[in-house]
DSSP file (Angstrom, degrees, kcal/mol; ACC not computed):
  #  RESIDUE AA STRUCTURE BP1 BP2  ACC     N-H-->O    O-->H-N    N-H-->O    O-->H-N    TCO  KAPPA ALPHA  PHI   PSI    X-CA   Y-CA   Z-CA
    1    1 A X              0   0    0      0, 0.0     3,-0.1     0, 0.0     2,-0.0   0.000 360.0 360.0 360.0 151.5  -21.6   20.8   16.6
    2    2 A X        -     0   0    0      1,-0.2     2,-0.2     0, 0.0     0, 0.0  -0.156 360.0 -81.4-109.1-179.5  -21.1   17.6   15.0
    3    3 A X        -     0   0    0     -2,-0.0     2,-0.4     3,-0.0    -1,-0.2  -0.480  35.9-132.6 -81.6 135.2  -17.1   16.1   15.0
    4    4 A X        -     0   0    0     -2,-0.2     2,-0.4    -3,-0.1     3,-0.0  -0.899  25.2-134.0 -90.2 134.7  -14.8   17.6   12.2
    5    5 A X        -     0   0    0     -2,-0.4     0, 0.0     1,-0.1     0, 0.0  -0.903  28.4-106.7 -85.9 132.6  -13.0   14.3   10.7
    6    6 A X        -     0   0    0     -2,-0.4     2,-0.2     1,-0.1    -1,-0.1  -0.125  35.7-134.4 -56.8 146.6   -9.5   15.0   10.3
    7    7 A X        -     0   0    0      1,-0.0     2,-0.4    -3,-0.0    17,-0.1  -0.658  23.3-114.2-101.9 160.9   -8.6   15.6    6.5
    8    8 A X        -     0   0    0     -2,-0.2    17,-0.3    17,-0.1     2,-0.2  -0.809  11.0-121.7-110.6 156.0   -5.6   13.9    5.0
    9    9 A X  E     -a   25   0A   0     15,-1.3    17,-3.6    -2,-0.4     2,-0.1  -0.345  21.9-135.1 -60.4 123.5   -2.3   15.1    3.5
   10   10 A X  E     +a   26   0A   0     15,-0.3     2,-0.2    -2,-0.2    17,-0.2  -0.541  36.1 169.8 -78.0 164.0   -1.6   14.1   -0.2
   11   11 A X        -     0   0    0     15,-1.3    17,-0.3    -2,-0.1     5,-0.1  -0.769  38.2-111.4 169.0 119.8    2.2   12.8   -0.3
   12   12 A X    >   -     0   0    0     -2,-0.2     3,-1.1    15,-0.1     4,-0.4  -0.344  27.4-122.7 -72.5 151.6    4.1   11.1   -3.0
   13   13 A X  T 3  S+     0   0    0     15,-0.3    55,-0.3     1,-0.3     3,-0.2   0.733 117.7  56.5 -78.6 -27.6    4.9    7.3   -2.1
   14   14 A X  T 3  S+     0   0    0     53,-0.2    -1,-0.3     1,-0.2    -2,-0.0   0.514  96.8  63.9 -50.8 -25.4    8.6    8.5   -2.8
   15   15 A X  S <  S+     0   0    0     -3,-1.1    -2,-0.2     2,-0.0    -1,-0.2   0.652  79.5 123.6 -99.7 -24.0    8.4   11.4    0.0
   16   16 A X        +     0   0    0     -4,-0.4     2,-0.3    -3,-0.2    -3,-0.0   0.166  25.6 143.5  -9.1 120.6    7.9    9.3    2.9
   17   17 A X    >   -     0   0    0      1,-0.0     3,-2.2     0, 0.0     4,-0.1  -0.912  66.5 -72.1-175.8 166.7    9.7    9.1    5.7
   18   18 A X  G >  S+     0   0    0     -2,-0.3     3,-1.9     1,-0.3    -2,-0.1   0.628 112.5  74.8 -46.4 -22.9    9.7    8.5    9.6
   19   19 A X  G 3  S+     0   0    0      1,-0.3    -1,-0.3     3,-0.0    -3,-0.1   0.938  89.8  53.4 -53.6 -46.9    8.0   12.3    9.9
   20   20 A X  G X  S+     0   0    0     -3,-2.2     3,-4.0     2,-0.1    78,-0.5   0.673  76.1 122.4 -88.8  15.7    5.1   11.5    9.0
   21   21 A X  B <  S+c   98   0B   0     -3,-1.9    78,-0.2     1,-0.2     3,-0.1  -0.296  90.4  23.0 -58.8 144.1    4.2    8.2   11.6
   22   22 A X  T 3  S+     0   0    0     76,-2.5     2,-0.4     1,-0.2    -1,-0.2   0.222 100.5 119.1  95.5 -10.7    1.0    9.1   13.4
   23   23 A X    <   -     0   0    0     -3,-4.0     2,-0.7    74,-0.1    73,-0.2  -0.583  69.1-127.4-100.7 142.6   -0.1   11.7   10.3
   24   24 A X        -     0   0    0     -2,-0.4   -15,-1.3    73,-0.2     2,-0.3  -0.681  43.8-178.2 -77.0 128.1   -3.3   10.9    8.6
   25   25 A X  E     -aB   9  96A   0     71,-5.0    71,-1.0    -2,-0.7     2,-0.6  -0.848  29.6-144.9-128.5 159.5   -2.1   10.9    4.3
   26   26 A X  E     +aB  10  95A   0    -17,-3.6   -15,-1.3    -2,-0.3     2,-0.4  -0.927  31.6 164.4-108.3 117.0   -3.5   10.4    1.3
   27   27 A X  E     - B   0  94A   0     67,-3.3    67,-2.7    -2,-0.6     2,-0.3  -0.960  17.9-160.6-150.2 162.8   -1.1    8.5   -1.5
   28   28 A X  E     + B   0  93A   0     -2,-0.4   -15,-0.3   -17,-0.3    65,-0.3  -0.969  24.4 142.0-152.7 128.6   -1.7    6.9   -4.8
   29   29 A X  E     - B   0  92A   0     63,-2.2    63,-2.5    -2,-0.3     2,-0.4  -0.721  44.0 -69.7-143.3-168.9    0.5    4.6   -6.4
   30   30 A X        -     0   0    0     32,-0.3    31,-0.5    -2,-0.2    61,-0.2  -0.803  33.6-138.3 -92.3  93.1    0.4    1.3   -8.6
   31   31 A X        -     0   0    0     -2,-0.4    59,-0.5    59,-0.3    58,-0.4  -0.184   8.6-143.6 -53.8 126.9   -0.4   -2.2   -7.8
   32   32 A X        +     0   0    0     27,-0.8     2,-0.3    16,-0.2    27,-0.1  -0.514  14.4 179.6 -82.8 159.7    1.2   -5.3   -8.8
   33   33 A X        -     0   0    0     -2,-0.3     2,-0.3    16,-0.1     3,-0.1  -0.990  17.7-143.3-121.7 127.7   -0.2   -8.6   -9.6
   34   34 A X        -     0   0    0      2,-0.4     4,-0.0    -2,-0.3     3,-0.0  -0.607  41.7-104.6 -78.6 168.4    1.4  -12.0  -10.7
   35   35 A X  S    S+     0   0    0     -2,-0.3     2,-0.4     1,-0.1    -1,-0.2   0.982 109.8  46.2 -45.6 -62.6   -0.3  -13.8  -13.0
   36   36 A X  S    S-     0   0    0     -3,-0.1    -2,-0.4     1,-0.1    -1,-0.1  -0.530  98.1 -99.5 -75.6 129.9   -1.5  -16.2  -10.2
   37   37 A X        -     0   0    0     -2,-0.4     2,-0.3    -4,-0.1    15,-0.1  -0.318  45.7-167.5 -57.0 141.3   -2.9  -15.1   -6.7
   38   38 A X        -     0   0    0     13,-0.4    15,-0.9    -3,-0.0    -1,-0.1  -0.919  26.8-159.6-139.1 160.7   -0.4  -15.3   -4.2
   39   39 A X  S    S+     0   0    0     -2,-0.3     2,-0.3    13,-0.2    13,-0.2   0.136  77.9  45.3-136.4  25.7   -0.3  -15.1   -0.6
   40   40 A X  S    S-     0   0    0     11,-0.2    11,-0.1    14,-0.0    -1,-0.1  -0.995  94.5-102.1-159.1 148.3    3.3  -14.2    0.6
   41   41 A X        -     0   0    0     -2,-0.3     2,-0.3     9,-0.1     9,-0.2  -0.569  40.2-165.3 -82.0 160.7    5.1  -11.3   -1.3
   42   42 A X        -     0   0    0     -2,-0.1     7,-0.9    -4,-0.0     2,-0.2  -0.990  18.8-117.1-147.6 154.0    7.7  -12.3   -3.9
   43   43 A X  B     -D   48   0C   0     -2,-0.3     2,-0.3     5,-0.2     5,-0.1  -0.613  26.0-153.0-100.0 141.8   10.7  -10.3   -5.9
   44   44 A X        -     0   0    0      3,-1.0    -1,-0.0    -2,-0.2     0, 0.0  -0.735  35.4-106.5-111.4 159.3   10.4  -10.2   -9.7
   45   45 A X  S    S+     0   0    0     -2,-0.3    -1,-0.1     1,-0.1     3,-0.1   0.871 118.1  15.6 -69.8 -31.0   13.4   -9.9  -11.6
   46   46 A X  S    S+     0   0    0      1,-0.2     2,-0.2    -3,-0.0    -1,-0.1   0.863 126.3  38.6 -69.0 -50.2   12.4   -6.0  -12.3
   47   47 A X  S    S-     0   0    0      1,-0.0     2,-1.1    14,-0.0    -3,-1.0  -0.826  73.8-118.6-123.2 146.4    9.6   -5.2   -9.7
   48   48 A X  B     -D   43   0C   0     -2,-0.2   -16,-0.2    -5,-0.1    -5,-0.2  -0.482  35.9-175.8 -74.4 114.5    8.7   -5.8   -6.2
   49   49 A X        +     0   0    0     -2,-1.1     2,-0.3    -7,-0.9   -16,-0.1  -0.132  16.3 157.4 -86.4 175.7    5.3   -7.6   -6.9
   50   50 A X        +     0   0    0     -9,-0.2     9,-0.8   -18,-0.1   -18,-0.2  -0.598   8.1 155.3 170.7 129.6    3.5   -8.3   -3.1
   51   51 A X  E     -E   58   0D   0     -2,-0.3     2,-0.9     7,-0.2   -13,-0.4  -0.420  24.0-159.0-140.4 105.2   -0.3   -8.8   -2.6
   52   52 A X  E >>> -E   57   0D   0      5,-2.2     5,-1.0     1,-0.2     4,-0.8  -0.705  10.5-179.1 -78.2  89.5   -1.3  -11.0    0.9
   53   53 A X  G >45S+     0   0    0     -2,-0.9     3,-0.9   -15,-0.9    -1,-0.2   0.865  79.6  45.1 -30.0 -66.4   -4.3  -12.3    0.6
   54   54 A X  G 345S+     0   0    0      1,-0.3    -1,-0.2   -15,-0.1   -15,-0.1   0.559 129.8  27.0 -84.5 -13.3   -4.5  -13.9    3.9
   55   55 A X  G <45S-     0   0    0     -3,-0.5    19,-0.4     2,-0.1    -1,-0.3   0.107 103.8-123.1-121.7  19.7   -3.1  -10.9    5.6
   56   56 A X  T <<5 +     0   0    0     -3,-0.9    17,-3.4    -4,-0.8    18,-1.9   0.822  50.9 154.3  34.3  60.2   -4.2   -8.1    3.3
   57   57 A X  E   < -EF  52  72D   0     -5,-1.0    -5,-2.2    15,-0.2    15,-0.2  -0.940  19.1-174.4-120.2 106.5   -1.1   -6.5    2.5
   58   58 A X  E     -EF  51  71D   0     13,-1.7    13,-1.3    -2,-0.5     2,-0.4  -0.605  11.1-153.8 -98.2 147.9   -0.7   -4.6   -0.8
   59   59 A X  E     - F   0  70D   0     -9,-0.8   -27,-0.8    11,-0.2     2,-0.4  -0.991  14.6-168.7-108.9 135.6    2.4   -3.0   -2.4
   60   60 A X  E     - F   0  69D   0      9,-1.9     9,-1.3    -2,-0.4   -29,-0.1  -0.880  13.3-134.1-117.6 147.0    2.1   -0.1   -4.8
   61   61 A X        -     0   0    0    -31,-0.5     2,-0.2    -2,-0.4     7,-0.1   0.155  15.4-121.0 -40.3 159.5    4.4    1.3   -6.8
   62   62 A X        -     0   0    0      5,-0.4   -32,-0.3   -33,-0.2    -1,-0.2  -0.458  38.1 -99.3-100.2 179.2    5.3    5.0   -7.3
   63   63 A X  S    S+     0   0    0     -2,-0.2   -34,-0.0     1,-0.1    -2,-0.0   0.486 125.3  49.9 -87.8 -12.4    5.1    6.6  -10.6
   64   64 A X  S    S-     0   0    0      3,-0.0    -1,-0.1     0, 0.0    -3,-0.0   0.498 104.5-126.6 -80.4 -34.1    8.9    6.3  -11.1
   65   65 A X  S    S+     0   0    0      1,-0.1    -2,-0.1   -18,-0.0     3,-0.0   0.720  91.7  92.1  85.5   0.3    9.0    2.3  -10.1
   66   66 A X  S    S+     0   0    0    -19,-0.1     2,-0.2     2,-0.0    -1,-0.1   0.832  73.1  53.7 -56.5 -59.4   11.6    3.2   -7.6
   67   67 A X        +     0   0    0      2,-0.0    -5,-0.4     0, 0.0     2,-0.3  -0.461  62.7 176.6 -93.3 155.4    9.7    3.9   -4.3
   68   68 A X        -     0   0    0    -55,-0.3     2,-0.3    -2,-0.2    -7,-0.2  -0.946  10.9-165.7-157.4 162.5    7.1    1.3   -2.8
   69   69 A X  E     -F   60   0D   0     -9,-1.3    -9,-1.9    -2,-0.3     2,-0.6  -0.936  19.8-136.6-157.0 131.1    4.9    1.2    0.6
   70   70 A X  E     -F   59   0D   0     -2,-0.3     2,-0.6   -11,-0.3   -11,-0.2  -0.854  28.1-161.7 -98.9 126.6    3.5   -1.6    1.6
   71   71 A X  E     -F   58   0D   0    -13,-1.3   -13,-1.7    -2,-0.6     2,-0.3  -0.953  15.1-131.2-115.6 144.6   -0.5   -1.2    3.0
   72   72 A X  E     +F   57   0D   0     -2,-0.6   -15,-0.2   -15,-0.2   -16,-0.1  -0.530  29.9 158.4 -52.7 113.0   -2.7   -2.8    4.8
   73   73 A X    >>  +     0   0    0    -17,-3.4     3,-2.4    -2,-0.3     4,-1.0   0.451  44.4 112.9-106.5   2.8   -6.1   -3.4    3.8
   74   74 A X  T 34 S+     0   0    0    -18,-1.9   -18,-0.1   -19,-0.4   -17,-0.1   0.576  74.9  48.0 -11.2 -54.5   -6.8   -6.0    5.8
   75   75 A X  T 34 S+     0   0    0      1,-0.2    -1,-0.3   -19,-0.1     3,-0.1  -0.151 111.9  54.3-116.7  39.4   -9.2   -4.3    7.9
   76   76 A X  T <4 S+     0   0    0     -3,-2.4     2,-0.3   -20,-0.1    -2,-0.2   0.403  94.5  65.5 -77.5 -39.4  -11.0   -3.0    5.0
   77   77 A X     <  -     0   0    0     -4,-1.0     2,-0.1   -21,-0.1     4,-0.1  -0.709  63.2-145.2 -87.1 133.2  -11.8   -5.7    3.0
   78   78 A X    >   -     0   0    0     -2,-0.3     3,-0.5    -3,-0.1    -2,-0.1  -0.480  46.9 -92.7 -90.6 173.5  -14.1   -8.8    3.5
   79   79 A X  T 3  S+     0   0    0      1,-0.2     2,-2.1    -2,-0.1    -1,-0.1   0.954 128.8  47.3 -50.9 -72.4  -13.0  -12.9    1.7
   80   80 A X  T 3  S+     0   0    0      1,-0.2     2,-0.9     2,-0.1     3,-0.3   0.102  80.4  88.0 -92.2  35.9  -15.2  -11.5   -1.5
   81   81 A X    <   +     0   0    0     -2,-2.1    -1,-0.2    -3,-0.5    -4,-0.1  -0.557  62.0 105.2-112.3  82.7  -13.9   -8.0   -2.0
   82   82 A X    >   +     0   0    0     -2,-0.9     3,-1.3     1,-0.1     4,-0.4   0.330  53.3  83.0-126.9   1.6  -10.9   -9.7   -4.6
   83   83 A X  G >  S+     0   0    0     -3,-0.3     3,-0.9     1,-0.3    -1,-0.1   0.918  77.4  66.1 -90.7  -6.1  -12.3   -8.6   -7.9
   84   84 A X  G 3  S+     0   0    0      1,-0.2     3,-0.3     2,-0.1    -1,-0.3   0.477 102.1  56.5 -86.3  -2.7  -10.7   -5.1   -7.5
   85   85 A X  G <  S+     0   0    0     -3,-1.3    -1,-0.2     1,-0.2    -2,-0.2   0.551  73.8  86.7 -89.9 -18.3   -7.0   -7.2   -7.8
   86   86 A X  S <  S+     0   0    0     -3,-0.9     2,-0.3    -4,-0.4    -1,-0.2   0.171  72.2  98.9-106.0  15.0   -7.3   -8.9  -10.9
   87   87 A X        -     0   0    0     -3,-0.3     2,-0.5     4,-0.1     3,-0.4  -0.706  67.9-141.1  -0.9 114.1   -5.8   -5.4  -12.7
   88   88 A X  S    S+     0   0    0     -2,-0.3   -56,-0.1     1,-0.1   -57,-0.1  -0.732  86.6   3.3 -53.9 121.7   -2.6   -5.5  -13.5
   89   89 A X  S    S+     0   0    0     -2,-0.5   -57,-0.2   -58,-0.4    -1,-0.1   0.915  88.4 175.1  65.2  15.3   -1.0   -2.1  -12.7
   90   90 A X        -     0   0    0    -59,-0.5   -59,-0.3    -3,-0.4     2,-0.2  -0.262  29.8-120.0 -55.5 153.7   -4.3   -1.0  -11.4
   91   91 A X        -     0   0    0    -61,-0.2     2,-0.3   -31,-0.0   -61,-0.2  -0.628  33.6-171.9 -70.0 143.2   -4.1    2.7   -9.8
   92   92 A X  E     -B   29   0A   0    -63,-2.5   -63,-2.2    -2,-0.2     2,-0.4  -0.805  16.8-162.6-142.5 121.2   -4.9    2.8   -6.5
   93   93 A X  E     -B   28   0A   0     -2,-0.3     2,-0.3   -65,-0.3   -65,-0.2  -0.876  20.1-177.9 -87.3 115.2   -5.5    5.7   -4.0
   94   94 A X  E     -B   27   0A   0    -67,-2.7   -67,-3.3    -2,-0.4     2,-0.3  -0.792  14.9-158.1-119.2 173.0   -5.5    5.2   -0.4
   95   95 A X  E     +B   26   0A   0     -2,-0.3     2,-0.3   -69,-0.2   -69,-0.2  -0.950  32.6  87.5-164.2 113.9   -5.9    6.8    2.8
   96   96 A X  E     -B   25   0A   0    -71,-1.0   -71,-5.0    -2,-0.3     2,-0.1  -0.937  65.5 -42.9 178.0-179.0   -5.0    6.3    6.2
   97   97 A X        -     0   0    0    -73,-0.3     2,-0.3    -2,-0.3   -73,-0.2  -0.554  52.0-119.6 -79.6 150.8   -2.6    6.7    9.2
   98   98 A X  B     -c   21   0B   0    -78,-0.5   -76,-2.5    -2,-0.1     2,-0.3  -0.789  32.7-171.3-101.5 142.7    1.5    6.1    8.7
   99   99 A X        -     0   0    0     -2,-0.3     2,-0.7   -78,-0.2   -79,-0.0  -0.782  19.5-124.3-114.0 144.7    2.6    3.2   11.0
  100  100 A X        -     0   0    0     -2,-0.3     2,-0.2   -82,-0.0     3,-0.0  -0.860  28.3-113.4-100.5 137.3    6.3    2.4   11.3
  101  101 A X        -     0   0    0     -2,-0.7     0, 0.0     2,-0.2     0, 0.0  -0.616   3.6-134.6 -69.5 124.7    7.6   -0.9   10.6
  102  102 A X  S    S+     0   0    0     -2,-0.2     2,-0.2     1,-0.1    -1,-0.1   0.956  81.1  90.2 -45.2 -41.6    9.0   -3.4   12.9
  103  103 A X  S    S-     0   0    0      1,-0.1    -2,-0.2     2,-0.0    -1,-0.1  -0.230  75.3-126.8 -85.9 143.7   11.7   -4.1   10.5
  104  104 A X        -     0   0    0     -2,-0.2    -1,-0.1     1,-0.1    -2,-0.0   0.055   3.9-143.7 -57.5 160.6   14.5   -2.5   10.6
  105  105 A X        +     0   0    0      2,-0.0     2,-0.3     0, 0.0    -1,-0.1   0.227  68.9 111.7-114.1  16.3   16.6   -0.5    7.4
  106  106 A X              0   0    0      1,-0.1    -2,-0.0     0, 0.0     0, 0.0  -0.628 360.0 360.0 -92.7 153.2   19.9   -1.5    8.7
  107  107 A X              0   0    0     -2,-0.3    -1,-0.1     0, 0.0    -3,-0.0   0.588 360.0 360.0 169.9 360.0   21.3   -3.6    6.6
């Protein structure tokens, strides 16, 4: 019998939280863009904008504009897979395992 792939949990970017490290999820949020490609994330005076080019790190949005998660696509993507960025406020769905962050929330 062939391998069942584990399926993933849908889960608002807002419902997060240390329970699910290790659980495979499904979430869908909104990217940001600055006008200009950037390669280190940076704070807008309303929203946190973030895409890393050189380390393939995306932030999306929630549908409230509250909650954010930063992911990794890094080791999805090749140098010419960019045209799917140049959206502003594109939707995006992803799917993957939850990692905890080195950094800390104390603060």
């Amino acid at each position: 019998m062939p391998t069942q792939i584990e399926s993933a949990r849908f889960a608002s970017i807002a419902s997060l939280d240390g329970s699910f490290v290790g659980k495979k999820l499904r979430i869908a949020g909104r990217y940001v863009k600055e006008a200009h490609r950037t390669t280190t994330q940076s704070i807008d005076s309303s929203r946190l904008l973030g895409y890393d080019a050189i380390h393939g790190q995306i932030v999306l949005l929630d549908a409230d504009g509250k909650h954010t998660v930063t992911v990794d696509v890094g080791e999805v993507l090749d140098d010419s897979s960019t045209l799917w960025i140049n959206e502003r406020y594109g939707t995006m769905s992803v799917m993957g395992y939850v990692e905890e962050s080195p950094v800390s929330n104390t603060g």
